[in-house]
C-alpha positions as CSV (number, residue, x, y, z in Angstrom):
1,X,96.5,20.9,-21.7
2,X,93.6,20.5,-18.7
3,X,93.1,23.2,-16.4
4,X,92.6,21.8,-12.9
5,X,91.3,24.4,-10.0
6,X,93.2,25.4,-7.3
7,X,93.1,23.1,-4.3
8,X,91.6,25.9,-1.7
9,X,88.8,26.3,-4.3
10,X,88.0,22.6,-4.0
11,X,88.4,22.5,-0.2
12,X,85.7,25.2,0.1
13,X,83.3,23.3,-2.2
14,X,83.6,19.8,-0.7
15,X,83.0,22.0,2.9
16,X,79.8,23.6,1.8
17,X,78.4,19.7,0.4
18,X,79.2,18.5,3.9
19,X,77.3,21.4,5.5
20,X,74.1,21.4,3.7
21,X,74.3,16.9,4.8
22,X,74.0,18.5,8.2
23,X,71.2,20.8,7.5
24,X,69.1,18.5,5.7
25,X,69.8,15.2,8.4
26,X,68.5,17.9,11.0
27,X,65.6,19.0,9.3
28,X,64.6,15.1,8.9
29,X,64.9,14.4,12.5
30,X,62.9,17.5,13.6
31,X,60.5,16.5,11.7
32,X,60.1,13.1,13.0
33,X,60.2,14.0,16.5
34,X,56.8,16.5,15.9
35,X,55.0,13.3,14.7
36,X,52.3,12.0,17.8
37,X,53.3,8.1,18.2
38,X,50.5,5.8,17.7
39,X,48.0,5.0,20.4
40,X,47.0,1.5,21.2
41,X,43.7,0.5,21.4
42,X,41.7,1.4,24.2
43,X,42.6,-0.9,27.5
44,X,45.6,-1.6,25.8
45,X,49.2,-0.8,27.0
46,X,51.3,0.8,24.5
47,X,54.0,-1.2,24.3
48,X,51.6,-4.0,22.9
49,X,51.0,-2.0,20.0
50,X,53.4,-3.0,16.9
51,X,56.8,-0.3,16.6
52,X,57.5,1.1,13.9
53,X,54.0,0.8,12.7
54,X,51.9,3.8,11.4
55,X,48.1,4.2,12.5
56,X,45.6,4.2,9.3
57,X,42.9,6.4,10.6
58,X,41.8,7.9,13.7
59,X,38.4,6.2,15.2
60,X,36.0,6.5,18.0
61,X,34.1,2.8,19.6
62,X,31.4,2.1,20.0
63,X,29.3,-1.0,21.7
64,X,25.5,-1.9,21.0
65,X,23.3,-1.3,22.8
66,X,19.7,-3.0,23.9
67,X,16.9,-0.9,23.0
68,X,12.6,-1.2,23.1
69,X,11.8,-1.4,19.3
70,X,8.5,-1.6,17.5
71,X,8.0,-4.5,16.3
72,X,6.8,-4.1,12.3
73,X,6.3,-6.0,9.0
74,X,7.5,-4.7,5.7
75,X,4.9,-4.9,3.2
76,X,4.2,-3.7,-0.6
77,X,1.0,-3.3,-2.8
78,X,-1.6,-1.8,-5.0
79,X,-4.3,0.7,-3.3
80,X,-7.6,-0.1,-4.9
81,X,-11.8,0.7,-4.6
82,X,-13.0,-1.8,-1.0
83,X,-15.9,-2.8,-4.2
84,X,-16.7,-1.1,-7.8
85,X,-20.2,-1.2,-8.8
86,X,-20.4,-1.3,-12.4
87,X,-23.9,0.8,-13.4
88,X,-25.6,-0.2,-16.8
89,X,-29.3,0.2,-17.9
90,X,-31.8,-2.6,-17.9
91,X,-33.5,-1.8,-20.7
92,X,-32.0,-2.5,-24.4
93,X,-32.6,-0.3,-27.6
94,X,-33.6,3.0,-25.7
95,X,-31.3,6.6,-26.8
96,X,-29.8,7.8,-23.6
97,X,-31.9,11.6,-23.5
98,X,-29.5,12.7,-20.9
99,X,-26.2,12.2,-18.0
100,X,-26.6,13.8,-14.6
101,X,-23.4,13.1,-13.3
102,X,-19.7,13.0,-14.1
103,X,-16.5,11.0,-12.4
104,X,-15.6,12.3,-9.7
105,X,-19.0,13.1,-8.5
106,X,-20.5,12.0,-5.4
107,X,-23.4,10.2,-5.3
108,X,-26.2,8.6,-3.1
109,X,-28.5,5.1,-3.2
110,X,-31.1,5.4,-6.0
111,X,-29.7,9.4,-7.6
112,X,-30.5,9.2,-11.0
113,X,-27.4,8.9,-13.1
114,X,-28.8,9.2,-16.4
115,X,-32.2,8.8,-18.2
116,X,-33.4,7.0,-21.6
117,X,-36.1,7.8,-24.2
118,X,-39.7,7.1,-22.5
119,X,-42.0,8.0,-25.2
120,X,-42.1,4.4,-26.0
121,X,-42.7,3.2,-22.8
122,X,-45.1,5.9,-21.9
123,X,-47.1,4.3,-25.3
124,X,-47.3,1.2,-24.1
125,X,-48.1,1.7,-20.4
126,X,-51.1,4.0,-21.5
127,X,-52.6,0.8,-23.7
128,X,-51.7,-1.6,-21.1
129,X,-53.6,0.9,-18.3
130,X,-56.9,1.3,-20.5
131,X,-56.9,-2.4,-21.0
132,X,-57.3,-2.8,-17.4
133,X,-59.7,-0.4,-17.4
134,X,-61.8,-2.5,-20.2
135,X,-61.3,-5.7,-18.3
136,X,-62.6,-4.0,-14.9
137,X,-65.7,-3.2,-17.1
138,X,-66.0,-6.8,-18.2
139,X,-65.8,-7.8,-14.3
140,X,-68.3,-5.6,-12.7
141,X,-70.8,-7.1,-15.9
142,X,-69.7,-10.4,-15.5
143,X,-70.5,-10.2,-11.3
144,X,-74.3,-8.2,-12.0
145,X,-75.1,-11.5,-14.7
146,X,-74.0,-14.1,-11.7
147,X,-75.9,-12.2,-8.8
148,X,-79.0,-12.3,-11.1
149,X,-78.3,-15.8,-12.4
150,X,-78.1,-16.7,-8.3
151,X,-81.3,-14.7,-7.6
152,X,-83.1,-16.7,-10.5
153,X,-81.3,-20.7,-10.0
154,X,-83.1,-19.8,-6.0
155,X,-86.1,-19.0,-7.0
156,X,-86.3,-21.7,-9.7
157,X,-86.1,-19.8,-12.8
158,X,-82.8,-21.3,-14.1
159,X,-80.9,-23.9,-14.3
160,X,-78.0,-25.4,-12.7
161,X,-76.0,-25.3,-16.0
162,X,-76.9,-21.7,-16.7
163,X,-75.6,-21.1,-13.2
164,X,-72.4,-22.7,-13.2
165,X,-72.0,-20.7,-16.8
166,X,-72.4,-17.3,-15.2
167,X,-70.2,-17.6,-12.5
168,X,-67.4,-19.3,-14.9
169,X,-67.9,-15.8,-16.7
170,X,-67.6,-13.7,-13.6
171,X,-64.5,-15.5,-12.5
172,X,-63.1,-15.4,-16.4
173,X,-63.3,-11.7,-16.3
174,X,-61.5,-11.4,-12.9
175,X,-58.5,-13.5,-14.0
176,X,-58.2,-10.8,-17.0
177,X,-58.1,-8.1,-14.9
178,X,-55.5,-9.9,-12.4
179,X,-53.5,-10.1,-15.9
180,X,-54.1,-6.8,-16.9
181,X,-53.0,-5.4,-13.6
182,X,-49.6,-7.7,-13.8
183,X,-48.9,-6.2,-17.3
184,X,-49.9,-2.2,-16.0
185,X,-47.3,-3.2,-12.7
186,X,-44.8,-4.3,-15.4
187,X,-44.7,-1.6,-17.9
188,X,-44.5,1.0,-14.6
189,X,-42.0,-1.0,-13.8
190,X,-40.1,-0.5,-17.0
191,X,-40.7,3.2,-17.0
192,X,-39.3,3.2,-13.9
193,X,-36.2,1.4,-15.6
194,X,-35.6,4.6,-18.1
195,X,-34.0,6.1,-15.0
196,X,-30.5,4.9,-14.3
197,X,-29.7,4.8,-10.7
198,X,-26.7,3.9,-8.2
199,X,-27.0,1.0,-6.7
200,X,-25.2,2.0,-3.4
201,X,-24.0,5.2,-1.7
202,X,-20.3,6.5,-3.0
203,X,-17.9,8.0,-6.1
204,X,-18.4,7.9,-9.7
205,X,-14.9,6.4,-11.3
206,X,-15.7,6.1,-14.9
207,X,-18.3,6.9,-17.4
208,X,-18.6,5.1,-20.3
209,X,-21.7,6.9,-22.1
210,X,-23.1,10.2,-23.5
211,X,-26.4,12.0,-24.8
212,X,-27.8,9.6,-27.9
213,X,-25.8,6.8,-27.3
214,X,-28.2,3.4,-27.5
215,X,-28.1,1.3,-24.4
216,X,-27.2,-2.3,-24.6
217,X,-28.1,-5.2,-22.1
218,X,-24.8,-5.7,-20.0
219,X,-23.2,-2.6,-21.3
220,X,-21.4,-0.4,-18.8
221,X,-22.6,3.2,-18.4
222,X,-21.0,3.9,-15.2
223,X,-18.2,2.1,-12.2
224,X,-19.0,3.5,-8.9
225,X,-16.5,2.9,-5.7
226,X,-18.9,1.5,-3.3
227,X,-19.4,3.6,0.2
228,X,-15.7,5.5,-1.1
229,X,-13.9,3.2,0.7
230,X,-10.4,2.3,-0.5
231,X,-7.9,-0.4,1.0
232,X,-4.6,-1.2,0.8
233,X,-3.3,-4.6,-0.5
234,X,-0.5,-5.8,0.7
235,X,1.9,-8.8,-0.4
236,X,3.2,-10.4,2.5
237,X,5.8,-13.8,2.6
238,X,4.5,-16.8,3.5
239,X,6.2,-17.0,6.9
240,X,5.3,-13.5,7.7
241,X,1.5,-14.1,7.1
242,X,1.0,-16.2,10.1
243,X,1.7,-12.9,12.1
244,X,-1.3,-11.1,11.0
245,X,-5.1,-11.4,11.6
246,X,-7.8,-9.0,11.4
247,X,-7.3,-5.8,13.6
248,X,-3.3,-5.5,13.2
249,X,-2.8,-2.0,12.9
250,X,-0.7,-0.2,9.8
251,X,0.5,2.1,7.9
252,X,0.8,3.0,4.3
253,X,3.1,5.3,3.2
254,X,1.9,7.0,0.1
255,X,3.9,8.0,-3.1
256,X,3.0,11.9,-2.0
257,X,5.4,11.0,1.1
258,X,1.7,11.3,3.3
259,X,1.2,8.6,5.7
260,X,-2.3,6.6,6.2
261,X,-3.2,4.7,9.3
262,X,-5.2,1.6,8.6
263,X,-6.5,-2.0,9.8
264,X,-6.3,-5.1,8.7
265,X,-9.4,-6.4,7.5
266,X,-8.9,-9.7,5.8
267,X,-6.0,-11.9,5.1
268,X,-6.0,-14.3,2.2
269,X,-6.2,-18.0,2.7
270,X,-4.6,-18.9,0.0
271,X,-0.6,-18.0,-1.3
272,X,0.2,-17.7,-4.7
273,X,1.8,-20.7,-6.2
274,X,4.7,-18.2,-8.0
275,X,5.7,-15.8,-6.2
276,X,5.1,-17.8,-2.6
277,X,3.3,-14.2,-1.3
278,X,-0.1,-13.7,0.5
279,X,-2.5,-10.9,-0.3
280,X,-3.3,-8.9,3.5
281,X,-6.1,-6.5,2.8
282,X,-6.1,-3.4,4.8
283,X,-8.9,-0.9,5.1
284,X,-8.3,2.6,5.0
285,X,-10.0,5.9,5.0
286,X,-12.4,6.9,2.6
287,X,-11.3,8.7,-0.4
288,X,-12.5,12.3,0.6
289,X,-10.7,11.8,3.9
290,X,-7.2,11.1,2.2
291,X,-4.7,11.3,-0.3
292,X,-4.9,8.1,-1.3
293,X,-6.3,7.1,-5.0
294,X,-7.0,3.7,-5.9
295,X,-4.8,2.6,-8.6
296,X,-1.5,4.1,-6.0
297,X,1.4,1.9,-5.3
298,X,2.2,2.0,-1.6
299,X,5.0,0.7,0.8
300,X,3.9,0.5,4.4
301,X,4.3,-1.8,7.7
302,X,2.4,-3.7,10.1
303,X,2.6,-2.9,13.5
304,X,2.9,-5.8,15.8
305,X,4.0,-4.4,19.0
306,X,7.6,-3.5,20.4
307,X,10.0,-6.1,21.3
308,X,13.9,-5.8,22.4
309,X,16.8,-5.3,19.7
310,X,20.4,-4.7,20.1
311,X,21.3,-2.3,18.2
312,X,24.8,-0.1,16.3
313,X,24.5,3.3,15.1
314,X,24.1,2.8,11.4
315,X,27.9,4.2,10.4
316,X,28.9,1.4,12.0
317,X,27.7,-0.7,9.7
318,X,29.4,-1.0,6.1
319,X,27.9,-3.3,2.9
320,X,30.6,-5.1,0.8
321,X,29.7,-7.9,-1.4
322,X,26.0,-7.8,-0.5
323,X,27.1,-8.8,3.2
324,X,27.4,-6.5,6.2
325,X,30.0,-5.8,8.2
326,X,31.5,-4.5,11.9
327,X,34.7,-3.6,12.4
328,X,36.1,-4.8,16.1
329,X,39.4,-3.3,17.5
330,X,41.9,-6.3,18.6
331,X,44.5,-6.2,21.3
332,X,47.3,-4.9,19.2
333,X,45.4,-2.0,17.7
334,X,43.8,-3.5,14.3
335,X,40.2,-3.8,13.2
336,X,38.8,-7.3,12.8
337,X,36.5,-6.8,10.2
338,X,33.2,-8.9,11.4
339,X,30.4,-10.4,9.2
340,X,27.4,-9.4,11.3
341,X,23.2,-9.9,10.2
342,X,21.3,-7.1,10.4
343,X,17.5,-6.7,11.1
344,X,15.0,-3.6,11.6
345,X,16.1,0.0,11.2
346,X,15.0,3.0,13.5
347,X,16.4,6.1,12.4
348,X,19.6,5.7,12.4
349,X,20.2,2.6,14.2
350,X,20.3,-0.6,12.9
351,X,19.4,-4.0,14.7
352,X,22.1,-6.3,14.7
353,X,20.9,-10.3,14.3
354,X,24.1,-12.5,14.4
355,X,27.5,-12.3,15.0
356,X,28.2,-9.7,17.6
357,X,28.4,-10.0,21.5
358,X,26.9,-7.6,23.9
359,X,30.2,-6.3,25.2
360,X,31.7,-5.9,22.1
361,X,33.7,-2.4,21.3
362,X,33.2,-1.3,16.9
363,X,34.6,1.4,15.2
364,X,31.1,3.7,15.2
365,X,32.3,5.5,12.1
366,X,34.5,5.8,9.1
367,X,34.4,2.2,8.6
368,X,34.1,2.6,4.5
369,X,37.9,3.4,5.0
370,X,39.2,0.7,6.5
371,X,40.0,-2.9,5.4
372,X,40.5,-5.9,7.9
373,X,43.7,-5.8,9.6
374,X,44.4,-2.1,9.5
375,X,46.3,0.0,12.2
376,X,44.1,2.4,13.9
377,X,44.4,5.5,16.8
378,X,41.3,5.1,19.1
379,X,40.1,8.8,20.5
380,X,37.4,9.6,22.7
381,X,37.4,6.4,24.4
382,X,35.7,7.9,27.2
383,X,32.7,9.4,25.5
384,X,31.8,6.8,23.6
385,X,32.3,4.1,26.0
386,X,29.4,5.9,27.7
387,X,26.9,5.7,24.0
């Protein structure tokens, strides 16, 4: 047999249900009515703007704005020596004795860099000097015998043969010592050859020899950077090269974070086949003056003067699928997302190219949130119309 419970007991329970429906419909519409509506878009009456419909973000506009740019070339390279002397000795099968100087070192036109074994030398230019002495001996005879022979053939004492003999003599001995003094200016010559010298003022980069190594013709003892002066070289495109010429200010930024002002020097006239770039050389500061080291890679721009660019603060701007993008607000309150081209970049602005008017009104920031056609609340409408 079932149990059923009194009807009051029922009545009460079907009367507290009904009053917690009340509650809970009341604390739903309270809490809808503390909900700001959404706000059209700036210039926009409400009543345009879609009902019902829920505003994804909150956003301030912008528009862009003309502004005086510099006017600059991106450019890329290797920092490397203006000219490298390579420094060997000129005589073959002498023992270096000893090395004066080290890389690094600083060095001026005709310093000794290193010497070689002389006792050989100093042999040979010792004969070669007492030869000359012998052969000045044979002249001074051979001109007393042709004075007397002259004295005799005018008084009739000699003949004309005997004559022409003596004087053959005299001028025999002077062509020996005109030899003898050619092989004397020689051998001082290579004595003055044991001494390895630069070539030019400016910085030791390498050494390549020691105390008892043998020198070699063509062997390289030394590489000196010629004057220390370094440049920069840049690879340019082929249709930026035509902007350049000699005198165009840049400047190199170096790995260090440093900048270096330079000057264009040269530009090739010639492009590379593969890669379709140009080589720009730029001269910089010598190496004691500067940070930079040949061998550095370096990013830097050319400066080619300042020329107009309108331009979006740079959180305006969002990348999606290697493209970049605006986002305009339309009449009823959604962002168009707008493919735009960008250009230069000064801090943080960016030049916009293509695809946006003058008068045009972006979101300036927050645009990595949004996707095209979303609902948005503008704010500040006032402060940034004046940006």
């Amino acid at each position: 047999m079932i149990e059923t419970a009194p009807a009051p007991r029922r009545a009460k329970r079907w009367a507290l249900l009904a009053a917690l429906l009340v509650l809970a419909a009341a604390a739903a519409w309270w809490w809808r009515s503390q909900q700001p509506p959404a706000a059209p878009a700036a210039g926009v009456p409400a009543a345009n703007a879609p009902s019902g419909a829920r505003a994804a973000l909150s956003v301030a506009l912008t528009s862009p704005r003309r502004e005086e740019w510099p006017r600059t070339i991106a450019a890329q390279g290797n920092i490397a020596a203006w000219q490298e002397a390579a420094v060997g000795a000129e005589l073959a099968g002498f023992r270096v004795t000893s090395v004066l100087v080290n890389v690094g070192d600083r060095v001026r036109k005709g310093q000794t860099l290193a010497t070689l074994n002389t006792e050989a030398v100093a042999a040979e230019l010792a004969q070669v000097r007492a030869s000359v002495l012998e052969a000045e001996a044979v002249l001074a005879e051979a001109k007393a015998n042709a004075a007397r022979s002259r004295d005799l053939a005018q008084k009739g004492f000699l003949s004309a043969q005997a004559l022409t003999q003596s004087a053959t003599l005299e001028q025999t001995a002077a062509a020996r010592v005109s030899a003898a003094r050619a092989r004397l200016q020689a051998e001082e010559l290579r004595m003055t050859q044991t001494r390895v010298v630069a070539p030019d003022d400016g910085t030791i980069s390498a050494r390549a020899t020691t105390i008892g190594a043998l020198a070699q013709p063509g062997q390289e003892m030394f590489r000196l950077i010629r004057g220390n002066r370094l440049e920069w070289r840049a690879e340019v495109t082929a249709a930026e090269l035509g902007q350049l010429a000699p005198g165009v200010p840049a400047r190199v930024r170096l790995p260090n974070g440093s900048e270096v002002k330079g000057v264009v020097r040269a530009v090739a006239p010639t492009v590379d086949a593969q890669t379709r770039n140009a080589i720009v050389y730029v001269d910089l500061p010598a190496a004691d003056a500067t940070p930079a080291r040949p061998g550095m890679f370096a990013r830097g721009e050319f400066e080619l003067g300042r020329g107009s660019a309108l331009a979006v603060p740079q959180s305006a701007v969002v990348l999606r699928d290697g493209f970049a993008y605006v986002f305009r607000v339309g009449g009823d309150g959604r962002v168009v997302q707008t493919k735009v081209v960008t250009g230069r970049r000064s801090g943080d602005r960016v030049e916009i190219v293509e695809g946006l008017a003058a008068d045009a009104r972006v979101v300036a920031s927050g645009t990595g949130f949004l996707s095209d056609g979303d609902l948005v609340r503008v704010v500040d409408a006032a402060a940034t119309a004046s940006r």
